[in-house]
C-alpha positions in Angstrom: 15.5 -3.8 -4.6 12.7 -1.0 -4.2 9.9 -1.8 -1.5 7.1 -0.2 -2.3 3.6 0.1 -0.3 0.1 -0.8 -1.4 -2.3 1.2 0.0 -6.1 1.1 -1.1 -9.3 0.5 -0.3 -9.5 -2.7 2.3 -12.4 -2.3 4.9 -16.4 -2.6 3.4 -19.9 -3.9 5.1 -19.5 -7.7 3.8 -16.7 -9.9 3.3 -17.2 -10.3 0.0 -16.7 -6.3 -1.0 -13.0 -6.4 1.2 -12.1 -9.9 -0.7 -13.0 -7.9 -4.1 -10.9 -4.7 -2.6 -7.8 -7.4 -1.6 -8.1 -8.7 -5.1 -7.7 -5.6 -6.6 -5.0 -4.8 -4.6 -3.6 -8.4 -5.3 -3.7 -7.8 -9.1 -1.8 -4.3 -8.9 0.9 -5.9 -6.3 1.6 -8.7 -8.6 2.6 -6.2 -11.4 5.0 -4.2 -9.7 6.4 -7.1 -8.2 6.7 -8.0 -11.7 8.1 -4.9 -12.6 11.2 -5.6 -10.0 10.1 -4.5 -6.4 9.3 -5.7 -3.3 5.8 -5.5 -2.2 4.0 -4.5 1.3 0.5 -5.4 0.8 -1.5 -5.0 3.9 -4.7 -6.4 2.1 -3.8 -9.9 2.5 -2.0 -9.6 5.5 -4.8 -8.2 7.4 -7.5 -9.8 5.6 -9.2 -12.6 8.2 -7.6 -9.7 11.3 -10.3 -7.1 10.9 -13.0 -9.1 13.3 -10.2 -10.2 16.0 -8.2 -6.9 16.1 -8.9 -3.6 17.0 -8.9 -1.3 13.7 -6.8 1.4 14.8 -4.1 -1.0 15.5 -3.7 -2.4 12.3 -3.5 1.4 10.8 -1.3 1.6 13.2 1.2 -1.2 12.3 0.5 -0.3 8.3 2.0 3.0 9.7 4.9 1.3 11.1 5.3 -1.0 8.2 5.8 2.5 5.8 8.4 3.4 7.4 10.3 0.5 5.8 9.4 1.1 1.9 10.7 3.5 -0.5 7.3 4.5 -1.9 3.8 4.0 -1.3 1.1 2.8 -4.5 -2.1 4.4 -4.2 -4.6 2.2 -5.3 -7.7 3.2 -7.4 -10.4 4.8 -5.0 -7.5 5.6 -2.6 -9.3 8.5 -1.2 -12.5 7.1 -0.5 -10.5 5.3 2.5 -9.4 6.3 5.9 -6.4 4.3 6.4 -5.4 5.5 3.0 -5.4 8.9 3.8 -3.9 8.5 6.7 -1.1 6.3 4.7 -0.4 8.4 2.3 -0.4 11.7 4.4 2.8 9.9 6.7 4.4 9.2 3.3 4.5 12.8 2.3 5.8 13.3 5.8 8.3 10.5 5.3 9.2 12.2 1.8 8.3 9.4 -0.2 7.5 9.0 -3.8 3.1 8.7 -4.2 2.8 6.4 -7.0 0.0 6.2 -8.9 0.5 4.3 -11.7 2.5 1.3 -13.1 4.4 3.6 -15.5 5.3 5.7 -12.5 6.2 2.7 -10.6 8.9 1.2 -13.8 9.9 4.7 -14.2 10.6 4.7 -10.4 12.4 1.2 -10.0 14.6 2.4 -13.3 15.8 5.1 -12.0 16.6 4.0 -8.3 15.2 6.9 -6.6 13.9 7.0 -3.1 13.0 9.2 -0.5 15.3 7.3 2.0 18.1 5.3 2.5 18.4 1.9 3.3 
C-alpha cells in the first residue's frame, strides 16, 4: 500500500483558523485513504503540540516522517506555508511524486509508481 504525505496549511493566529486548516486537511486525507493509501497527516498529529514544542522541531520530524512515504499531497494554499515549502522542496529532493489532486492521487495508487522502494 502507497503512503502518501499531507502537507498544507496548519499554523494561523487562533485556534480556531488551524482547527479549520486540520479539517481541511482531514477531509482530503480521508479521500485518498479511501482511494487505497496510507495517510501521514501531520495536522492532527501535531495539532494540541504547537504551544508545548518548539516549531522547528516539528518541521523537523514532518521532514523525517517524508522520508517514509511514496508521495507527498499538497493541499490547497500549499504555498502560502512555510513548512509546506519546505515539505515539498525535500520531496523533490527525495524524487517523489507532488500530488495535487485526487485524480492524480487514484491515477498514482493504480499505477504503483513511486519514487522509492520500500
Amino acid at each position: 500500500m502507497k503512503r502518501i504525505f499531507i502537507s498544507g496549511p496548519f499554523s494561523a493566529n487562533t485556534k480556531e483558523e488551524m482547527a479549520r486548516n486540520a479539517g481541511v486537511a482531514n477531509w482530503y486525507a480521508i479521500r485518498i485513504f479511501k482511494l487505497g493509501a496510507d495517510v501521514f497527516l501531520p495536522h492532527t498529529m501535531f495539532f494540541y503540540w504547537e504551544d508545548k514544542v518548539d516549531y522547528n522541531k516539528i518541521l523537523d520530524s514532518c521532514i523525517r516522517w517524508l522520508w517514509c512515504c511514496d508521495a507527498i499531497f499538497m493541499l490547497p494554499k500549499w504555498s502560502s506555508s512555510y513548512g509546506s515549502v519546505r515539505e515539498k522542496q525535500m520531496a523533490r529532493l527525495l524524487k517523489l511524486p507532488v500530488l495535487t489532486s485526487l485524480k492524480q492521487v487514484k491515477k498514482f495508487i493504480k499505477e504503483g509508481r513511486s519514487g522509492k522502494n520500500h
